[in-house]
N, C-alpha and C positions, 0 to 999 in steps of 0.2 A: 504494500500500500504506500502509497505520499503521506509523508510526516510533513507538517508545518511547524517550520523551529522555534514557533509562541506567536501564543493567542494571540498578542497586540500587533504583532505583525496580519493574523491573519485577520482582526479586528479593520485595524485601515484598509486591506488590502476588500474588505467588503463595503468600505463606504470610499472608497477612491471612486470620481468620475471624470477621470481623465482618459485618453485613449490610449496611454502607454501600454504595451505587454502586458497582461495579466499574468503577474507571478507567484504567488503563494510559496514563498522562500525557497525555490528554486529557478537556479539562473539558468538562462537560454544556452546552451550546447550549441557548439558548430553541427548543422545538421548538412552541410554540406559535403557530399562523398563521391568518392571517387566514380566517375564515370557516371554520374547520374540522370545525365541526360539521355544515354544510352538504357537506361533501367526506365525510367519516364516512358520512353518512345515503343519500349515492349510492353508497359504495362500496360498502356492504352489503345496499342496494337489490338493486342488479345480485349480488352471491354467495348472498344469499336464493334467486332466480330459479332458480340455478345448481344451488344446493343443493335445492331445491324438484324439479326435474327428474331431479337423479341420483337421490335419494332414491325419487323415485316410479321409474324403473326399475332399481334394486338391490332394490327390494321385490319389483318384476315377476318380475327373475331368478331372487328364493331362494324364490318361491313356486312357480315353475317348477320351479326343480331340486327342490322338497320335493313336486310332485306327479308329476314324473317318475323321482325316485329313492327318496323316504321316507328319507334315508340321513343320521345325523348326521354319518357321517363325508365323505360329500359338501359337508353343508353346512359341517363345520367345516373343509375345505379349503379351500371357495369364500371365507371369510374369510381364509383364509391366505394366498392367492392376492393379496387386496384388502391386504393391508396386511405380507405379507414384502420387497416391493421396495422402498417406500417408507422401512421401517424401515432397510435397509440404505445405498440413497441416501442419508436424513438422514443420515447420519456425514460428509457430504461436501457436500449441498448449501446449507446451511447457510455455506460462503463465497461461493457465487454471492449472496445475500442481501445480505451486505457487501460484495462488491467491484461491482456490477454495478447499475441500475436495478431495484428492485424490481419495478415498475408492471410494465416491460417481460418480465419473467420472467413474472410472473405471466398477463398477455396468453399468451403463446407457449404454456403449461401448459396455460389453460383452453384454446387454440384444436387443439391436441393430444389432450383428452381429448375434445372435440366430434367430432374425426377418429374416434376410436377408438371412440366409441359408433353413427354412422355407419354403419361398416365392418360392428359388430356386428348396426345394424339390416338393411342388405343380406343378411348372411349368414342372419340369420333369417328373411328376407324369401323366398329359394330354397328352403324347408324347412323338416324341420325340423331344428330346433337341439341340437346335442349339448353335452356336456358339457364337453368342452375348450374350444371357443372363448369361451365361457362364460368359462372359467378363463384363458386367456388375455386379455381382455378387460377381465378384474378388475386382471391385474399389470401391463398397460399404463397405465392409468390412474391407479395405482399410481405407477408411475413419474412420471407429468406430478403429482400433488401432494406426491410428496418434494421438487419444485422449489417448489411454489408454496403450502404450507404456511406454512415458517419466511416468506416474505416476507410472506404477509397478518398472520403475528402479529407482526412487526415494525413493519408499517406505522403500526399507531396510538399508538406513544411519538413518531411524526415529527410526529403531529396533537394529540394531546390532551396537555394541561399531568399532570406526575404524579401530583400529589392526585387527577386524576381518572379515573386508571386502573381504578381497578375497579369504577365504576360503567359507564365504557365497555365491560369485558370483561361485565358483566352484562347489558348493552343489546347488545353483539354476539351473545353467546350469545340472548338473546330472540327478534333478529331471524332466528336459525337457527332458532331452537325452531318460530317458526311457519310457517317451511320441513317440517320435520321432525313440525307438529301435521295439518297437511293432508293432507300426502304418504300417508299408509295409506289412509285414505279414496278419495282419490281414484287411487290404485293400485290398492285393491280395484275400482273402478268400472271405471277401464280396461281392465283385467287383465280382468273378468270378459265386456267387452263388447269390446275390439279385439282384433287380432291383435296376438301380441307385439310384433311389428317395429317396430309404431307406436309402444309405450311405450316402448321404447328409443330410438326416434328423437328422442321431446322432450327427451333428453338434449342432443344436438348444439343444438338450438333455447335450451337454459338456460346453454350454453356462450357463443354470440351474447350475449345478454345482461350476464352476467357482462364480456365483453372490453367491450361497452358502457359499463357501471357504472366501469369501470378509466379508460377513455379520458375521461368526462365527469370525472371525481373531479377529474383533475389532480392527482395525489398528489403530497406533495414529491419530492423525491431527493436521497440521502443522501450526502455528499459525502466518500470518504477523505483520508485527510490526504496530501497533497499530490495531490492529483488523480491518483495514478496507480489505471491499474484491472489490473494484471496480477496472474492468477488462480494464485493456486500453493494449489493444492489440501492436498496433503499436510501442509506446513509449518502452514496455516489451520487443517487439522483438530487436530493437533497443539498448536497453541497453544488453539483451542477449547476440548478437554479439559483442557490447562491448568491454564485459567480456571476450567471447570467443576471440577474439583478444587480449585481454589484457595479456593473456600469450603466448609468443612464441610459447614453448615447444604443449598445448591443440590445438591450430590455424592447426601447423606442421603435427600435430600425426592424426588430423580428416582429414587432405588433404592425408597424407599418406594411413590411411582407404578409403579414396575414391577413390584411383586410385587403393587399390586390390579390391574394390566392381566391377569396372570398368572389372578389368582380370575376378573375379572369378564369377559373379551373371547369365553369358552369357552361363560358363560351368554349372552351376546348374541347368540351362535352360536345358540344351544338355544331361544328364547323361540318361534320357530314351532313345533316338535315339543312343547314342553311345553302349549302350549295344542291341538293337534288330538289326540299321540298321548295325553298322559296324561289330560287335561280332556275330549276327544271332539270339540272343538270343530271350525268349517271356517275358509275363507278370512275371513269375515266377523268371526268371533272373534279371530283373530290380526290382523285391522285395529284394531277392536278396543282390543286390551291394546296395541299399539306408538302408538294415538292418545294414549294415557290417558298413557303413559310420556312423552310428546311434552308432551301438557297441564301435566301437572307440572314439565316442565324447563322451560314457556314460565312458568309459574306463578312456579318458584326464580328466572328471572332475572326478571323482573322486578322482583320483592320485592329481586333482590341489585341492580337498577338504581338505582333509588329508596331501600335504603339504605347499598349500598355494602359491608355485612358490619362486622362486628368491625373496632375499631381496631387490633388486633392480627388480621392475616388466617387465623393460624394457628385460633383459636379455631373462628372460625366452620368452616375446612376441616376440623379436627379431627372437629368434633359432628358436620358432612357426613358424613364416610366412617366414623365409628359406627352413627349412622343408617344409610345405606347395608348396613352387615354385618349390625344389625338386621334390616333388611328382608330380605333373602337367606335368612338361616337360616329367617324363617317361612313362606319361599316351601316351601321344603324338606322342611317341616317339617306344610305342609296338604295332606287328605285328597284325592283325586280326584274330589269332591264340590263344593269349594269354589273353584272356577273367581270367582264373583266377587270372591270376597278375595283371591286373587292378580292378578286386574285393578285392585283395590285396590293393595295394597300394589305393583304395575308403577307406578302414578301415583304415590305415593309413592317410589318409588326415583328417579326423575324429579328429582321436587321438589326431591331431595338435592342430585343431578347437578352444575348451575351452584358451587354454594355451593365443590364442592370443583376441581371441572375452570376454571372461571373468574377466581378465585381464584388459583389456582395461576399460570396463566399474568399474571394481574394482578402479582404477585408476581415474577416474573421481567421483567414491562417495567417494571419502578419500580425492581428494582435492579439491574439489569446496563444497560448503556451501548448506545446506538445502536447504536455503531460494531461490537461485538458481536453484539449480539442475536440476528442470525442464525445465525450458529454456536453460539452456546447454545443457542438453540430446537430448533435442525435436531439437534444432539446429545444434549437431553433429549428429542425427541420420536421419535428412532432406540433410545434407551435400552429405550423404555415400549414402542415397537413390536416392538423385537427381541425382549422378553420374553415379549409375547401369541402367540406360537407355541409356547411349551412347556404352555400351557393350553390351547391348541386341537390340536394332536398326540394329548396325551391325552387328552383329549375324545374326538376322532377316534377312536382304539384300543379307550376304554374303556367309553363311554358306550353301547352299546345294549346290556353285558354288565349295567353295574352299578344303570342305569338312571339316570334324566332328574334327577328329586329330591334322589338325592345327589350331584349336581354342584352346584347351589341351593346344599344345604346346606353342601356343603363352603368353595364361596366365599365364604358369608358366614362362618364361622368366619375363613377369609383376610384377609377384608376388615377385623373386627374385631382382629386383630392388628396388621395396617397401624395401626388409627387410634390402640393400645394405643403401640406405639414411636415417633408421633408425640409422646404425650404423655410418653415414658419418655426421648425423644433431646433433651438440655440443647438443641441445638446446633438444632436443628427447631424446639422447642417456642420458644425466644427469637427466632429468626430474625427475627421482625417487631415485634419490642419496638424 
């Protein structure tokens, strides 16, 4: 476990609200090692793959359940489903991060979610596929990346020196992006020419990969102070929040993520139905607008790889998430006519993406402490999750009453508010001064 060398240290060290390092009497380590940009470039290798695979069958699934139910409220469950367990776990997983081998967490998660997609392809393999296993299949998986989450965003302050944090979260994020830029296409292509079972089964095959990518990396391992590893979960989580309270500025910025999870996880739900039911469009058109959304986030990070953003990070995430509310309201706000300006403006909200979700997380591996980092992450990323259920419930409820548009609309007015008390909150707005 981490010893704190006396209480009055760890007393200031919970009413500090300044942005330095969060340290609880242990100093920052050269986490800088040999060859690590070569250990980076495999890790990410192998989660691309990974990513690239789930990707291409969660598109398979919600094009299934949107041609077997047309239901928004199906589909904004089927996200429910994908990210209620996980939200909840983070409160808690988040210590295994710290007290435990990362590398080896993360192995066990990816080799659990390959099981689980598997299982699903068999089952759709005798049939056909209903809607529950489906739903169950989302919150198992669910489960294997509340563990393996906080450990991949921890891993890269063990590797990269911190000036160069967020050119890394920019060049992580890119290397997802073109996971994420293929994956439509070629889920339209499979989707329209195999059986499902197949598309789901290259899940389990991007899983393989992934554990590969982990093994060959050799990632460091994170050592607590005094070599013990006994997990007291409660107490971890407890001191977590702490922490996470201990700084204004971290507390502020993760509520603020959680009320645009809140606007935007509802519209993310919705982008199939807004392009076939309101636009007219098919399969082809919803590949489509989520390549374009893909293009532009591969676009944002790369631009944020090469320049890193604002020397003050808030800047740059601020203009992000205005943009972003921008964009939303004119989704909202165009005719059902205008199908290619809303594929427009999808790549555009893209583009945004990196600047404020990369960022953010850059932001938090530069000032919180290794020896943490887990339980902040796991805790701010339970935060944002727990919250993307009160926008997708209503969604659920309300959306085929009041219709597709004013859900657009409404988020982006959300959105714009978020980026309005970033600039209004002293304590936000300075954070990276």
């Amino acid at each position: 476990m981490i010893h704190y060398q006396n209480s009055a240290q760890y007393g200031r060290s919970l009413t500090s609200r300044s942005c330095e390092p969060i340290r609880y009497g242990i100093k920052r380590r050269n986490y800088l090692i040999k060859h690590w940009k070569r250990k980076f470039v495999i890790l990410w290798v192998g989660q691309a793959a990974s990513l690239l695979t789930s990707s291409v069958s969660q598109y398979a699934l919600v094009w299934y359940l949107n041609d077997m139910t047309a239901s928004a409220a199906v589909l904004s469950m089927s996200m429910l489903a994908a990210m209620l367990p996980q939200g909840v776990l983070s409160l808690f997983t988040g210590s295994f991060a710290d007290r435990f081998d990362r590398r080896a967490i993360m192995v066990i998660a990816d080799g659990a979610i390959g099981v689980v997609s598997l299982g699903l392809a068999l089952f759709a393999a005798g049939g056909s596929l209903p809607v529950w296993p489906i739903m169950a299949a989302l919150a198992l998986r669910s489960v294997g990346g509340a563990f393996h989450a906080p450990c991949l965003q921890a891993v890269t302050p063990l590797l990269a020196p911190p000036e160069l944090l967020g050119k890394c979260a920019g060049w992580s994020q890119g290397i997802q992006t073109v996971s994420f830029l293929v994956s439509p296409a070629l889920a339209a292509v499979l989707y329209a020419n195999f059986p499902l079972y197949w598309v789901i089964l290259i899940d389990t095959l991007g899983a393989a990969f992934a554990i590969l990518g982990l093994l060959a990396a050799r990632l460091p391992v994170l050592k607590v102070g005094g070599g013990q590893q006994k997990l007291r979960i409660w107490q971890d989580t407890r001191e977590g929040f702490a922490i996470l309270r201990s700084k204004r500025w971290l507390w502020e910025l993760c509520l603020l993520c959680a009320l645009f999870c809140v606007a935007f996880m509802p519209v993310g739900a919705l982008f199939p139905l807004m392009t076939t039911q309101y636009y007219g469009g098919g399969t082809d058109a919803v590949a489509l607008v989520e390549t374009l959304f893909s293009a532009g986030m591969l676009a944002g990070s790369v631009i944020l790889g090469v320049w890193g953003g604002t020397r003050n990070k808030m800047v740059t995430m601020t203009a992000a998430i205005l943009g972003m509310g921008v964009f939303l309201v004119a989704c909202g706000l165009l005719p059902s006519t205008a199908f290619w300006v809303f594929a427009v403006l999808s790549a555009l909200m893209g583009l945004s993406s990196p600047f404020f979700n990369s960022l953010f997380m850059a932001l938090l591996q530069e000032k919180v402490e290794p020896e943490y980092l887990g339980r902040v992450l796991g805790l701010s990323n339970a935060i944002m999750t727990l919250a993307s259920p009160i926008g997708l419930v209503a969604t659920a409820l309300f959306a085929g009453r009041t219709g597709i548009t004013v859900w657009f609309l409404a988020a982006g007015l959300v959105t714009l508010a978020v980026g309005a008390l970033a600039i209004l909150l002293p304590s936000v707005r300075n954070c990276d001064k």
